[in-house]
C-alpha positions in Angstrom: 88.3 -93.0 71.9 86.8 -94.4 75.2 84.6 -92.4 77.1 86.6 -92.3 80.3 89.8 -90.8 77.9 87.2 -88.4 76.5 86.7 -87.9 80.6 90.1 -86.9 81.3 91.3 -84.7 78.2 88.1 -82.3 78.7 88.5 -82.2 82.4 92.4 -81.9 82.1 91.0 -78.9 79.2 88.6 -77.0 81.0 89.9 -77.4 84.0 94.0 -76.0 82.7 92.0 -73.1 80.9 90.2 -72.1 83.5 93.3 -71.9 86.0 95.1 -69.6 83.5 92.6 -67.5 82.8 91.8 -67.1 86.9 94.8 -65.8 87.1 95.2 -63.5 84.0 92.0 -62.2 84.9 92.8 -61.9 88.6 96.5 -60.0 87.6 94.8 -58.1 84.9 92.3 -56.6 87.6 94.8 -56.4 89.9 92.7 -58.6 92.9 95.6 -60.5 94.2 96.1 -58.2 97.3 99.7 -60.0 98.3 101.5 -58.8 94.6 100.5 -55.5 95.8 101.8 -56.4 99.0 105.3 -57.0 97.2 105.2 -60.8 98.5 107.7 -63.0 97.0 106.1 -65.9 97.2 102.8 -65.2 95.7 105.0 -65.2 92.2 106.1 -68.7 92.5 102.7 -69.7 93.4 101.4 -68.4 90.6 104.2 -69.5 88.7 103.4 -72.8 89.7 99.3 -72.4 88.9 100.1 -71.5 85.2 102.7 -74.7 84.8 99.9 -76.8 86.0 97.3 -74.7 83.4 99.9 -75.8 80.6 100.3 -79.1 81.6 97.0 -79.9 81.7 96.4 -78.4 78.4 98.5 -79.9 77.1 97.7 -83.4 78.2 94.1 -83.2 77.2 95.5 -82.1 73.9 98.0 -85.0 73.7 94.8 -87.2 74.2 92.6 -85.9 71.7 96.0 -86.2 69.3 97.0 -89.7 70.1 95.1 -91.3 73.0 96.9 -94.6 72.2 100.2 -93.2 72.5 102.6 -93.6 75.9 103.3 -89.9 75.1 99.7 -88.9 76.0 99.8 -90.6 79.0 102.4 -89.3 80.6 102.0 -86.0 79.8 98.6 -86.3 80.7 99.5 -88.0 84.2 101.9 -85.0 84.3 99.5 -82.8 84.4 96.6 -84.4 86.8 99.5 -85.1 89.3 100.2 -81.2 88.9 96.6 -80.7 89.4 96.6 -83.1 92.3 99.1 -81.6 94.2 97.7 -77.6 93.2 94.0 -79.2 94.7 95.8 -80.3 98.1 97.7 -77.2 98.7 95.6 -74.2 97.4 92.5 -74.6 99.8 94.6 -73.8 102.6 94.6 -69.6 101.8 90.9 -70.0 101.6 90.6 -71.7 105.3 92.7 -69.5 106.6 90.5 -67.1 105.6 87.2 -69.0 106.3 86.1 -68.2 103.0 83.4 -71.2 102.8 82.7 -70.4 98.8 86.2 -71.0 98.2 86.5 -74.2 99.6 83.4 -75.2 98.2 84.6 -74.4 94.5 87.9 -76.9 95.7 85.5 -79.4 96.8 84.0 -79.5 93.5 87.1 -79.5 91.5 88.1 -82.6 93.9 84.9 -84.2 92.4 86.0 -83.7 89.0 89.6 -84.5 89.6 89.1 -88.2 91.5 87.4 -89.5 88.3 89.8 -88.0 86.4 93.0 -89.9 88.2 91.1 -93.1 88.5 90.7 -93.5 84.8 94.2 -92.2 83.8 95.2 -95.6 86.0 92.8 -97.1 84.4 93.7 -96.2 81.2 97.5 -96.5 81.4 
């Protein structure tokens, strides 16, 4: 498999785990203050931040499966566009809150995302 594919599936992996289990660990402790606030829309955020976990889990899988397949590229183009879009809006609660850290750890996942697009066009 070419290296920029082996790229993509392991940051589409690591990065799809680690947004589900932010937020399993973050509802498990109960730290999300606006479910205990009885917001509404916290639920389809989060419903929406665990779609994008899946699909990018499941497009690094597809690559490691078949990276020659069109199969495996859309779902893995699925799941950075998912990703894309989740890296655009999500900073936004963290500036509102001029919580610096937080936008820092979005800065970085922009610096592991970029690549990460570039090759899937690369790739196709």
């Amino acid at each position: 498999m070419p290296p920029g594919l082996c790229y993509i599936a392991v940051v589409s992996l690591l990065t799809g785990a680690g947004m589900g289990g932010f937020w399993t660990v973050a509802l498990a402790a109960r730290r999300v203050p606006e479910v205990s606030a009885g917001r509404i829309d916290i639920w389809f955020h989060i419903a929406a931040e665990y779609a994008t976990a899946v699909a990018l889990l499941a497009g690094g899988a597809a690559i490691l499966a078949d990276h020659t397949a069109a199969w495996s590229a859309v779902l893995s183009s699925f799941g950075l566009g998912l990703l894309v879009y989740s890296l655009a809006a999500s900073p936004g609660y963290y500036a509102e809150k001029r919580d610096r850290g937080g936008l820092l750890i979005f800065a970085g996942f922009w610096l592991l995302a970029i690549p990460a697009v570039v090759l899937r066009f690369a790739y196709w």
